[in-house]
N, C-alpha and C positions, 0 to 999 in steps of 0.2 A: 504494500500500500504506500503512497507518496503524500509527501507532503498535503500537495494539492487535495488527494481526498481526502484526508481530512479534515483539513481545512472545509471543504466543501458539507462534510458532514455537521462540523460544530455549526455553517452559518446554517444548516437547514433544520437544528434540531437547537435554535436559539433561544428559544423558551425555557430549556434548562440552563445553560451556559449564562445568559443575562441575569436570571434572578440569585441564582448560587454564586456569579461573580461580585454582584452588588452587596449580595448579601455578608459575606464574606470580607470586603471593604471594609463596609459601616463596623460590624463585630470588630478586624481591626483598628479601626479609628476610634473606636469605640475604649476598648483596651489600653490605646494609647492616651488616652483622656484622663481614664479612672487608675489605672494603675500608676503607683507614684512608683516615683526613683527611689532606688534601695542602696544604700550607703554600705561602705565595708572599713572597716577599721582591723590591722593587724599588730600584733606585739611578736615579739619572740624571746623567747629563754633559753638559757643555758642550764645545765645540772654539773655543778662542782662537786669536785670530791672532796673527801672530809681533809682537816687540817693533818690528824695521823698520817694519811695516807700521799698528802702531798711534801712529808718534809722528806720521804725517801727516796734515790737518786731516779733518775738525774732532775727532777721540778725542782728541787733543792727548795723549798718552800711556799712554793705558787702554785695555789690551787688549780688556777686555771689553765697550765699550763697539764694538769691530768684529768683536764676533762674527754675520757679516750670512752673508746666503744665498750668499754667496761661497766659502762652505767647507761648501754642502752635498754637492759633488760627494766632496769628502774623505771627510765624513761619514757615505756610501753603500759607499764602497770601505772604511771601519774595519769597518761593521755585515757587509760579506760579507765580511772577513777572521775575524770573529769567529766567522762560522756555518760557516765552512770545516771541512772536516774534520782540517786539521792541527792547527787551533786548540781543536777538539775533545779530539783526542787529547793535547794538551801541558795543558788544562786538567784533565783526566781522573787526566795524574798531578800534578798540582798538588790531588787532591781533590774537584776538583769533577762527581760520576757523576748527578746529577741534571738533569733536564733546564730548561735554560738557554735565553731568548731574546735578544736584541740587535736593535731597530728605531729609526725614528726617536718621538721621543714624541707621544701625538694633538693634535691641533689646534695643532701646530709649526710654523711657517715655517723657523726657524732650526736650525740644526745642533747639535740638543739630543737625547743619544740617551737612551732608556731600555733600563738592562736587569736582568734579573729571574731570578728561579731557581725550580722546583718543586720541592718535595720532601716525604717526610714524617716528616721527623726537622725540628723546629721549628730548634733551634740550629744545626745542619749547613745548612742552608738559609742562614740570616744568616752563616753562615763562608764560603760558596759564595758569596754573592753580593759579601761583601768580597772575595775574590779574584776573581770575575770585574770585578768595577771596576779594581783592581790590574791586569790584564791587559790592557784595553781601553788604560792609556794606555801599556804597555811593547808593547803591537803599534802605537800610532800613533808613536809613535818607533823600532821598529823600521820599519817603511815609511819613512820618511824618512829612516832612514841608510842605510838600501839605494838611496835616490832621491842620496842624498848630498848634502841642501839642507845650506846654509848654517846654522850655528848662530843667526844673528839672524834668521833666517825661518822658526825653527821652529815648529810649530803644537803647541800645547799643551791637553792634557785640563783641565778644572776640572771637581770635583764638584760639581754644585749642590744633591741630593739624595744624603744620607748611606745608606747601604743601609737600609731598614724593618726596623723588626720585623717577622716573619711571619704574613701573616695566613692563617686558615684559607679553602679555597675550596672550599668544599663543592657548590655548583652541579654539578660534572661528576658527583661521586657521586648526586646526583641525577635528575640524567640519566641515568643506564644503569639507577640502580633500576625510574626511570618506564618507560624504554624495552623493559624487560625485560617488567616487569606492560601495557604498552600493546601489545606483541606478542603477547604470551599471548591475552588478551582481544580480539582485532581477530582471530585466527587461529581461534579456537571459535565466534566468530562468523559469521566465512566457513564455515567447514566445515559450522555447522548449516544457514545458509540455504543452501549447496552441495545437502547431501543432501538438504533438503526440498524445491528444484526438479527434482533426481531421482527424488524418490518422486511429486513431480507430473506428470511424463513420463511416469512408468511407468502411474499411474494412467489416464492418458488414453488410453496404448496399449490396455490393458485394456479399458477404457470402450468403445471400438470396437465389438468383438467382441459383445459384450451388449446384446440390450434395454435403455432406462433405465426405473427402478423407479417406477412411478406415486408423485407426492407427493401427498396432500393439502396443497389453498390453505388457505394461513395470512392472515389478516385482513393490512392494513397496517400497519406500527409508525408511527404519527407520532410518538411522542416524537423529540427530537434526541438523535441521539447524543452518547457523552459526548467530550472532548478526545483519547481514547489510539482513539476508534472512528473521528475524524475522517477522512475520505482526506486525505494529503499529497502535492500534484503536485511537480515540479521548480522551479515559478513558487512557490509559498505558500516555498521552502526557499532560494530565492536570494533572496528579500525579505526573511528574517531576517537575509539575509548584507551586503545594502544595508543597512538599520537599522545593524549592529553597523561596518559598515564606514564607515560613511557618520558617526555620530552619537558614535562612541567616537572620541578622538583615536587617527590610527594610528601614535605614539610610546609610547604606552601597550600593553604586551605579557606573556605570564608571564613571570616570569625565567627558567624554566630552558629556555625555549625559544628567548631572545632576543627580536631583531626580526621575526620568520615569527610570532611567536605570541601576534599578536594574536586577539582574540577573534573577532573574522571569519574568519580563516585558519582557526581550529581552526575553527569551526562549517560552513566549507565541509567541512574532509575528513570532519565527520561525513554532512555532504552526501552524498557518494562513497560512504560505507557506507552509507546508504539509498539513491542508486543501486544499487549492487551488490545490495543483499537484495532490492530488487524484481527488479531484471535475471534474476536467478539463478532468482527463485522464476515466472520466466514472467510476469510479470506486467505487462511496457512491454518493446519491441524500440525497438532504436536507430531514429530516423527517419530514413527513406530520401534517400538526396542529404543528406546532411550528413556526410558520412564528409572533406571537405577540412582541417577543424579540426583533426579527431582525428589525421591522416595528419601534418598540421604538427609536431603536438605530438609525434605520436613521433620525429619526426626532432630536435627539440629536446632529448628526451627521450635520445636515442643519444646525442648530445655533453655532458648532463650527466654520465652512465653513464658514459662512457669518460675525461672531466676527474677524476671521484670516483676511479676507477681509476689514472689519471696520480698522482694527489694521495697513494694510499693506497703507490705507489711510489718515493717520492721520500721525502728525510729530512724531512717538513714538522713542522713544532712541534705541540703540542698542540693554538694557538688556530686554528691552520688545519684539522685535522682537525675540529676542533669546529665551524669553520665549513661544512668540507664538510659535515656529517649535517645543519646547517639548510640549507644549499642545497637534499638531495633532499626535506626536508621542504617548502620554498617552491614546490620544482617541483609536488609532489604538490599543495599547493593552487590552482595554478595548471590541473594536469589534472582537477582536482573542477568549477571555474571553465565549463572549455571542454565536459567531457563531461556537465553538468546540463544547459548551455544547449543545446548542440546535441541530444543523445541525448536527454533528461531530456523536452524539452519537447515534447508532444504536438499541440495545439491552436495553429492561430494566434492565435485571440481571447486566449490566455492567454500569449503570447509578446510582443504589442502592448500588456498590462497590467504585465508585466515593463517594457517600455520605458518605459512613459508614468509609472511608480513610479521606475525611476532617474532620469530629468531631472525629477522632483519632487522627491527628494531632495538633488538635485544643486546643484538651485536653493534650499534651503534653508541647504546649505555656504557656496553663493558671497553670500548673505543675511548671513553669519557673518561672513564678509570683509569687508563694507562696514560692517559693526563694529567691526571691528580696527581697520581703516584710520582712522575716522573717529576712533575710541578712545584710538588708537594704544596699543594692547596687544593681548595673545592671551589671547583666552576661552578656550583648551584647554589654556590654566596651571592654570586653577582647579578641572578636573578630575583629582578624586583618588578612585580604583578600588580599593576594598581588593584586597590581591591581586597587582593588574595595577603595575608598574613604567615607567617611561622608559626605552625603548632606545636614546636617541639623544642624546647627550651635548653639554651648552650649547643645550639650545633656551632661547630667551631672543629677545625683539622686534628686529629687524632691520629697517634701517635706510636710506634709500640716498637720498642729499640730503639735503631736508625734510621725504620721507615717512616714515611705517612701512611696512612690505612686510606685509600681510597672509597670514597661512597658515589661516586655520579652523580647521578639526580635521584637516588634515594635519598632517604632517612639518616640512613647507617652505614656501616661498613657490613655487618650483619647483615642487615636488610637486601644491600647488595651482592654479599657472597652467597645467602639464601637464594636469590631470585634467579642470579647466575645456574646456579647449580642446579635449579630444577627444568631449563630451559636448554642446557646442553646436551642433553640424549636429545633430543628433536633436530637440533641442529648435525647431529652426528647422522640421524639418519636420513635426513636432507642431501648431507652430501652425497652416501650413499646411494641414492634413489635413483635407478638406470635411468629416471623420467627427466633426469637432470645433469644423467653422464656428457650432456651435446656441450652444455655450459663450461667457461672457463675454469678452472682448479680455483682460482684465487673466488670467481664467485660460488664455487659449490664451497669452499674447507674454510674462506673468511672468516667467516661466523664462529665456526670451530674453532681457530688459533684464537678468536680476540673473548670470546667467551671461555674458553679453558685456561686461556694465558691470565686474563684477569682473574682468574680464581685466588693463586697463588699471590699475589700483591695485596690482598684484602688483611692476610697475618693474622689469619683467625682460624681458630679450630674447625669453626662449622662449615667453612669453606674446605679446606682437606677431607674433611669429614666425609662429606656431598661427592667430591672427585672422587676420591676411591669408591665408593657405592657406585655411584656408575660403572666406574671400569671393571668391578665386581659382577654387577648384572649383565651390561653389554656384551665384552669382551668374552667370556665363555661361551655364549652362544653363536658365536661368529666359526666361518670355518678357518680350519688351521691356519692357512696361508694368513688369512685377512688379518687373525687373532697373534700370531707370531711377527708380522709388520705391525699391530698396533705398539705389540709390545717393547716394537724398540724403538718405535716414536717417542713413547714414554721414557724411555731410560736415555732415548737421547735430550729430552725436553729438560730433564733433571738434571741435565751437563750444562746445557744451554745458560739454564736460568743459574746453576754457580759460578758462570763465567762472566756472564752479562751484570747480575746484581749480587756482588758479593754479600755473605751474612746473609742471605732472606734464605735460603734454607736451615742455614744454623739457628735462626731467632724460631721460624717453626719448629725445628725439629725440639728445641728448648722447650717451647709450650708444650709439647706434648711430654716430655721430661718433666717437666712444674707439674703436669695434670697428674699424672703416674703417682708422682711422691707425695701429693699435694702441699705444695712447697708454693704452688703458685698463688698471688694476690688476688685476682680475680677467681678462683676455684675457690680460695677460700671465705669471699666476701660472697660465691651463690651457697655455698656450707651454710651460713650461716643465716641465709635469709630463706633458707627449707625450714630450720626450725623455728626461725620468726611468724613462718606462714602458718604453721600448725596450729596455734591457737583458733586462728580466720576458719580455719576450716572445721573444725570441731562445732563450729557455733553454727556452721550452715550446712550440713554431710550431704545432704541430700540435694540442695532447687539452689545449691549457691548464697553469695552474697547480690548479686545481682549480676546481668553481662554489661561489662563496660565499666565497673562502676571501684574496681580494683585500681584506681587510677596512681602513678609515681607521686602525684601532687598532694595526694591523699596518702598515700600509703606506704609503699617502694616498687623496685624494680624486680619483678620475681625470676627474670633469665628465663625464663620456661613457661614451654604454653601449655602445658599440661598442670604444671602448681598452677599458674595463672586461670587456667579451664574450672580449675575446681574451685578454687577461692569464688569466681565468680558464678560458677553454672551448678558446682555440687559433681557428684558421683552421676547423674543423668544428662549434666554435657561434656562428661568425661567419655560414656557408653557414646554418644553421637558425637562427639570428634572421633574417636578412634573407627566410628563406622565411615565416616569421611574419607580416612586413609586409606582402609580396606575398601572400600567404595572404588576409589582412583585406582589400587591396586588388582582389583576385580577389572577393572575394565580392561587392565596392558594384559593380564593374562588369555580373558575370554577374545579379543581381539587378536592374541597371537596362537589361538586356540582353533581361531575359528577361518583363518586367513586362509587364503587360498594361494597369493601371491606370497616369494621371500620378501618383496619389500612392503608387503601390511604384516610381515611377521617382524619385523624390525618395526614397524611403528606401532605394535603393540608392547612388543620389549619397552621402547622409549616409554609409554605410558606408564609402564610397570617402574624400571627405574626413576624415575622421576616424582610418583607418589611414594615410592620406597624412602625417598630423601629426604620428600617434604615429613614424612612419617616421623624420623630418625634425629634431622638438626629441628626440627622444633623442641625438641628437648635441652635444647641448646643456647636458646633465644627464644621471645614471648613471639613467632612467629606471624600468628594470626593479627598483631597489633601494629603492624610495618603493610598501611592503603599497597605497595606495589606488590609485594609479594604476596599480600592475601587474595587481591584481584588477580594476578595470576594462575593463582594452586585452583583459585574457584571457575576461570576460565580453560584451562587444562580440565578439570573435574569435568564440565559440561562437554567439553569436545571428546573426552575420551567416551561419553555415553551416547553421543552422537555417531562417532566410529564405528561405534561396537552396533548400531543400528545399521549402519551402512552393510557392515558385513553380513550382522546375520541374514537381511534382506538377500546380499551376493549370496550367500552359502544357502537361503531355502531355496532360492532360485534355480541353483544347479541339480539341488535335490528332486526336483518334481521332474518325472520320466518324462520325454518326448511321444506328444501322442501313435501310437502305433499306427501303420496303413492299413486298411483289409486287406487281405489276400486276394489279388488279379484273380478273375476264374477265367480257367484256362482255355484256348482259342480251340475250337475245333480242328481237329485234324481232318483234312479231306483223302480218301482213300480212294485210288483209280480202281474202278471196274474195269471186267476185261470179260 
């Protein structure tokens, strides 16, 4: 369906669209009128160690100078005594009826807390938040006289941050405006393209019945149509989604949508409404044998549902809520993602053009990396989006030895080595593909060298981690020759890269040395933040804390999307992620199961490895929580249940016997009389 018809639809089914637009309006104008501006005021504290304990080497008698991770544990038990409900009620009559947070402060190691007040009385806010500081150190010495420590071991509050003036925070109010006007308008629009697939039903039942009315033949138009006449398939609407995803850094988002709302994210869900208007108006049915995607997603989809639910029942703060409404908003583009590629796409020729456009894109990214690296800086500092903001606080060049860790126009370096590594079996079997043997070496293997070269430059476990899983999966399936020439590309690549960038094998091979003995900094700051999560999860086993709602600014970094899964979904979107992986992994199998050709058994393999990986380093990093790599695994996900449709279709196909001919009955033979 093209632009144009729809268009044409909304202006003929105006009766909905007008009043639901207007309506829609006035409600947010309405909102922006009565709802006042809500003020925030923050403080922040420190927790000193006792005077005993700072006069031994080397503080040599400065408390402050042992304010070390040793007193995070205290500083967990202050922030839940504060959000307690007795601390509630005793601060309520102390004044303070505005809602109040207590966490640790972001990108903190140390026992530094931050806390803060809403409200919308400007002065009352700053009086609220001087007595919640006031309170914060007369409950950490109330715990200690009830422990009945010693006077010389007692742990002591320091402000470090005087309470703010209050600033205004208008963002939420902007939120419910848009939310309001964005329901209106998404609802008139379902409903027009609703009834106009109904009057097209009905139409055709009719039609039946009836003669059709002779037309006269009309000449041909060659002119081209114009841009809103074009047709728009599911392939031309995920390639704008790779552009914007691929090409815009994915830290760069609207503000009031946060980190979900990058310009990719939003232009998939508009995605899903052009799904839906076509679906609706009759005009594309989902393709057959691809329904395992869709089945995944809803089972995903129940544990986000029923976390939002746990989230919407619990005392959670404002910033949690707020997080939940981006969580379903992340989901939904996550289901735009899966149900384009699978449902969306009709043609295999035009699903194989999808593919061969994301590893050309991909390989442009990882192009971008071997300019950081080399640079030692990030080119997606220098991009500045009117509009579009950074959701992701202290991005700045990153470092590990004597390298820079390259990100591209990701997030992370992470982000990038993740996304790298789940994109590289496609690109291997791209080369591969006899359909491709005519093309030049540098355009079939490009993609190859600059996405497997940049693996190694990122100096990250999850990156080696991802390369060797491929070469695991791929490479033994290959036949000898192919598999014994891979293998000494690799061992000469390893030479390569000690000769070209001295020390980046050594500083690798070390992390993996640090991991082993756990000796390593970082190994031992995610140690310790497994048993910080423990508690979080005790309190929610089953439906989570919420999805989304686990956020760094609120809470910490958990390294993993599986701690991270659970804290926020529970034990029930632990069961639906891991049906996710198996999901993607189910498809490279039944795909290289069901092939008929070697080169759809190589593009199943690639399915297979590639969900193996995304499986394996998400334990590694909060994977799902990095817009490029999760738009990815969820656009892989939908194509591979797409494939695996195309086959079984090729394979029932073969199966159904060729109709038989009757038997000729046989000619009479004429016989001479004599």
């Amino acid at each position: 369906m093209s632009l144009g018809e729809i268009w044409a639809i909304l202006r003929r089914r105006w009766y909905f669209m007008v009043p639901f637009t207007v309506f829609s309006l006035i409600g947010g104008a309405y909102l922006y009128v009565t709802v006042p501006v809500s003020y925030e005021s923050q403080s922040s504290v420190a927790l000193l160690d006792s005077s005993a304990v700072s006069r031994l080497a080397p503080t040599f008698g400065n408390p402050i100078s042992n304010a070390g991770g040793s007193l995070i544990v205290t500083a967990d038990v202050l922030i839940r005594t504060l959000e307690s409900s007795d601390a509630a009620k005793e601060l309520h009559g102390r004044g303070v009826t505005d809602p109040y947070t207590a966490g640790f402060a972001p990108q903190s190691e140390s026992p530094l807390l931050m806390l803060s007040v809403t409200g919308t009385d400007r002065a009352k806010v700053l009086k609220e938040t001087n007595t919640l500081t006031t309170f914060a150190g007369e409950q950490l010495n109330a715990l200690q006289a009830a422990a009945k420590v010693p006077p010389a071991y007692l742990v002591q509050t320091a402000p470090v941050v005087l309470p703010q003036t209050p600033v205004a925070e208008s963002k939420s109010r902007y939120q419910n405006i848009a939310a309001v006007v964005i329901v209106g308008v998404v609802s008139a629009f379902l409903l027009s393209i609703l009834f106009e697939g109904v009057a097209v039903v009905r139409r055709r039942r009719v039609g039946k019945g009836t003669a059709p009315r002779p037309q006269k033949a009309r000449a041909p138009n060659r002119e081209r149509p114009g841009w809103l006449n074009r047709r728009v398939d599911a392939t031309a609407i995920l390639t704008v989604y790779l552009v914007l995803a691929f090409f815009i850094p994915s830290n760069l988002a609207l503000p009031a949508l946060g980190g979900v709302g990058t310009p990719a994210n939003v232009f998939a869900l508009l995605g899903l409404l052009w799904y839906l208007a076509t679906w609706l108006g009759g005009r594309v049915l989902p393709a057959p044998g691809t329904r395992t995607a869709r089945v995944a997603m809803c089972g995903l989809g129940l544990a986000v549902l029923a976390a939002y639910i746990a989230d919407a029942l619990r005392e959670s703060s404002h910033q949690e809520l707020l997080g939940a409404d981006r969580g379903l908003i992340g989901f939904m583009v996550w289901v735009s993602l899966v149900v384009l590629t699978s449902a969306g796409v009709q043609e295999r020729s035009r699903l194989d053009v999808l593919m061969r456009r994301m590893v050309v894109m991909g390989s442009v990214v990882a192009a971008i990396g071997f300019y950081d690296f080399f640079a030692a800086t990030n080119i997606a500092d220098s991009f500045h989006i009117p509009g579009l903001r950074t959701s992701v606080a202290q991005v700045s060049v990153m470092d590990r030895g004597s390298f820079t860790r390259p990100r591209s126009t990701t997030a992370q370096p992470l982000e990038f080595g993740g996304m790298l590594a789940i994109l590289v079996p496609f690109a291997i079997q791209q080369a591969f593909d006899p359909v491709r043997r005519h093309l030049h070496v540098l355009r079939r293997w490009g993609p190859v060298l600059l996405m497997a070269g940049a693996l190694p430059l990122t100096v990250s476990r999850t990156s080696i981690i991802g390369m060797l899983l491929v070469a695991l999966v791929m490479v033994p399936r290959w036949k000898p020759a192919r598999r014994w020439a891979a293998i000494g590309v690799m061992a000469a690549s390893v030479a390569v890269f000690k000769v070209l960038i001295p020390g980046l094998l050594g500083t690798i091979t070390a992390l993996f040395a640090s991991f082993l003995s756990n000796s390593d900094s970082s190994t031992q700051a995610r140690t310790v933040k497994y048993s910080a999560i423990v508690p979080y999860l005790k309190e929610h086993p089953l439906f989570g804390r919420g999805f989304g709602t686990f956020t760094p600014d609120l809470y910490f970094f958990t390294d993993n999307q599986y701690m991270l899964t659970l804290a926020e979904m529970g034990a029930l979107g632990m069961v639906a992620l891991l049906a996710l992986f198996i999901t993607g992994i189910h498809h490279g199998g039944a795909v290289r199961r069901l092939a008929r050709t070697e080169s759809d058994r190589e593009l199943g393999q690639a399915f297979f490895a590639s969900s193996l990986v995304a499986l394996v380093i998400s334990a590694t990093f909060d994977s799902l929580s990095f817009p490029m790599f999760a738009g990815m695994f969820f656009l892989l996900l939908g194509a591979g249940a797409s494939y695996l449709g195309f086959v079984r279709r090729e394979a029932a196909t073969d199966a159904v016997p060729a109709p038989r001919k009757a038997p000729e009955a046989p000619l009479p033979q004429l016989v001479e009389s004599r």
